[in-house]
N, C-alpha and C positions, 0 to 999 in steps of 0.2 A: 504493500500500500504506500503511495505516495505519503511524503510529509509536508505539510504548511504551517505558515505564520501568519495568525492573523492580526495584523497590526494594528486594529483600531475596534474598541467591543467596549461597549458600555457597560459593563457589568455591574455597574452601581444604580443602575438605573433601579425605579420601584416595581417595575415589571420581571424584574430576576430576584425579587425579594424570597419569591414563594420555594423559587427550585434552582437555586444559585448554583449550588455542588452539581445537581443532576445535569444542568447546560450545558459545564465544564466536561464533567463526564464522555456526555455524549458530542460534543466534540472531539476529546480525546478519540472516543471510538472511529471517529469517523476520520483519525489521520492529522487533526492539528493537534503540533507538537506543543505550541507554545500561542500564548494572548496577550496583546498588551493592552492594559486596563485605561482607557480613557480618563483624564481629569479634564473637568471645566472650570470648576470654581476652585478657590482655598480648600472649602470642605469636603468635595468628590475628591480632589487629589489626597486629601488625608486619608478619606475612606479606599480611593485608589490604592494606593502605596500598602495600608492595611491587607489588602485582601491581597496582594502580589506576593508581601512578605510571608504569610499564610500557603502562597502558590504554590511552593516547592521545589522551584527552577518552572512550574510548567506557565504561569502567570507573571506579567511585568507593569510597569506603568508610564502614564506621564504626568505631570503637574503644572498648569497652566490656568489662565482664565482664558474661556470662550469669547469670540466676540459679543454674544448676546446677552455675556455679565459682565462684561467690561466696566461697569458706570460702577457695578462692586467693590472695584478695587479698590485698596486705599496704599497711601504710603506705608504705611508700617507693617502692609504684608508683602514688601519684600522680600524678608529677612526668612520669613515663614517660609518662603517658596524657595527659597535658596538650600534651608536646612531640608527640606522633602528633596531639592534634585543632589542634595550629597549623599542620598541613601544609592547602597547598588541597584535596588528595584527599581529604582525611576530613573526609568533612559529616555526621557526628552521633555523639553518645553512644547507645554500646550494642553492641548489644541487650543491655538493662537492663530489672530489673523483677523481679518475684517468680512463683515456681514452687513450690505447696503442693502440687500431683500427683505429683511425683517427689519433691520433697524431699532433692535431690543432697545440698545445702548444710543447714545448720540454720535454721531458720527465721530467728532472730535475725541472724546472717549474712548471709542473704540480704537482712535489710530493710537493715541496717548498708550494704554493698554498695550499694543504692538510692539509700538518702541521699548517700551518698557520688559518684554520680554525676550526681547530678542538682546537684551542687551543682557539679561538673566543667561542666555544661551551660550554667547559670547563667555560669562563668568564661570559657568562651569563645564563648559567642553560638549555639551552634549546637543545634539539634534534639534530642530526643531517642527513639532507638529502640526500643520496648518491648514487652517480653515479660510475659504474664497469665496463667496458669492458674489454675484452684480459687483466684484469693487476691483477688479482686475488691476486700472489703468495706479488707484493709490497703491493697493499690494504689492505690484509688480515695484513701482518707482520704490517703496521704503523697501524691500528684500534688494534690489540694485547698489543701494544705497548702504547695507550691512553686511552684501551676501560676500565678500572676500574674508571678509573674519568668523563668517559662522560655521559651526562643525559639522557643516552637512543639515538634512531636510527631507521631508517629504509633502507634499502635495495633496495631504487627505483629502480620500473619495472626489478623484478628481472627476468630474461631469463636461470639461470642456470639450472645445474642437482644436483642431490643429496647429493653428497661431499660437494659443496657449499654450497649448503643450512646448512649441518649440520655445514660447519663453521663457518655460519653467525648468527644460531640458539644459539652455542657455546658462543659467542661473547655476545647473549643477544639481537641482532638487531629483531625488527620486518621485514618483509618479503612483500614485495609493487608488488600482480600482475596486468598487465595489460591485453590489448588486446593479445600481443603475444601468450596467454593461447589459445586464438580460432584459429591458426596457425597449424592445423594438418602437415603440410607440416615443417616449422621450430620450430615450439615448441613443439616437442614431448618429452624431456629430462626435459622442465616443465613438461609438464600437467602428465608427471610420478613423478617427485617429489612435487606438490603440494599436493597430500593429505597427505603427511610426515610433512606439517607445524602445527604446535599447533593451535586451533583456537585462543588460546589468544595472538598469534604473527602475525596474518594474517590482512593485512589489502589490498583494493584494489584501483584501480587508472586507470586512462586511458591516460596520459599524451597526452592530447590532442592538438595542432593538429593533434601529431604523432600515428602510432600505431591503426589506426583505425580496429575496431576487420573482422579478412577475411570473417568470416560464415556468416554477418549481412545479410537478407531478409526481404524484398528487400533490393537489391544493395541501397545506396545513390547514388546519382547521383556526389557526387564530394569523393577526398578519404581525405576527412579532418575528423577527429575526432573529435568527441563533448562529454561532459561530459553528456548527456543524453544515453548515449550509456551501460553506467556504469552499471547499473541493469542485460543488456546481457550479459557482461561479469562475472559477480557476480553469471549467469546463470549458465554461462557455470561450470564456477570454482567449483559453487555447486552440480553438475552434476558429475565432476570426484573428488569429494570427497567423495557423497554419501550421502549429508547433504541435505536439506533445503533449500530454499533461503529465509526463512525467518530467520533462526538460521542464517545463513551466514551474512546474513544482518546486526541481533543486533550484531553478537560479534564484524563486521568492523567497525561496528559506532560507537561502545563502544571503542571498541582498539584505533580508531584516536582520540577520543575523550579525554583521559586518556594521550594517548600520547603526543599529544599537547596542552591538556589544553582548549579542544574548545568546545562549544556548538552545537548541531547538531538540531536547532528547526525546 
């Protein structure tokens, strides 16, 4: 059986409250070796961090504020998000970045927030996790603007088309697909630009709850996503590249693993 990473799973979410272990489980079953636990806020990354150190090599995390809690932040939890990214568990700042769609936070907030973590990324060596919507033209200029000094990157659940990508390719960022990729209906500007990604910038994710992939047969009975799902989308993705799933599989697990520093047993 092929092995995977899936490098973006909310596990903290109140939707994994009921069967957190059984999830993990039946991912394992299903060939993902290793997860890395989502933070959005101060408090998800503390609960993050918790549940990775629990994880047993098989769980990891990040620490960051979302853009949609950006307006959260205050000065005096720098210090706080600094002490969570010196833990071995937490291999990257984030999920960080800007969100012009919703607009939780104020624009200016949000960028403020940005800077301010990437400048966290910069401080400790490590990654950074990133969130894009609608705000392309700022994101792309402040990553230009820090991307020589930072330790590398990914692109979470990336949904663009092809200019994008070549920006982000530009940049040096790795490239995070999710379920959206099985979306014949909204993701058709991906699944034309994913065979343009290098394999050794490719990595995959299911940001679960969300995102669960459309084509899955049978239907689940609920539309919650689970990181057991991850293999069919690795499917799919290998399908319109022309690759493999089992090539597709070592270079993602290699690439997260490289990237973040992690083990995939």
């Amino acid at each position: 059986m092929p092995s995977f990473v899936d490098i973006g799973v909310n596990l903290t979410h109140s939707s994994f409250s009921h069967d957190q272990q059984s999830v993990i489980d039946a991912a394992r079953a299903a060939g993902v070796r290793a997860m890395i636990v989502t933070g959005a806020d101060l408090q998800s990354s503390h609960t993050a961090s918790a549940l990775a150190a629990a994880g047993r090599g098989v769980l990891w995390s990040t620490a960051g504020v979302h853009p949609h809690h950006a307006a959260s932040l205050r000065a005096a939890d720098d210090q706080a998000f600094l002490e969570l990214l010196e833990l071995p568990v937490v291999v990257a700042v984030g999920e960080c970045g800007l969100d012009y769609f919703r607009d939780l936070s104020p624009r200016p907030e949000q960028r403020a927030a940005f800077e301010r973590q990437l400048g966290w990324a910069k401080a400790c060596g490590k990654p950074v996790f990133l969130h894009q919507r609608d705000a392309h033209a700022d994101f792309l200029a402040m990553l230009r603007e820090h991307g020589p000094a930072l330790p590398g990157g990914v692109a979470h659940c990336f949904t663009g088309g092809r200019q994008e990508l070549e920006d982000y390719l530009e940049l040096g960022l790795h490239i995070g697909v999710a379920g959206w990729v099985c979306d014949e209906r909204r993701g058709q500007q991906l699944r034309e630009a994913v065979p343009h990604i290098p394999l050794p910038r490719l990595l995959i994710e299911t940001d679960a709850p969300y995102l669960q992939p459309r084509d899955l047969s049978p239907r689940p009975g609920n539309r919650r996503n689970e990181p057991r799902y991850l293999p069919h989308i690795a499917g799919v993705l290998a399908g319109l590249r022309s690759e493999s799933l089992e090539e597709l599989a070592t270079w993602t697990c290699a690439n997260a693993c490289r990237l973040f520093g992690i083990s995939a047993a």
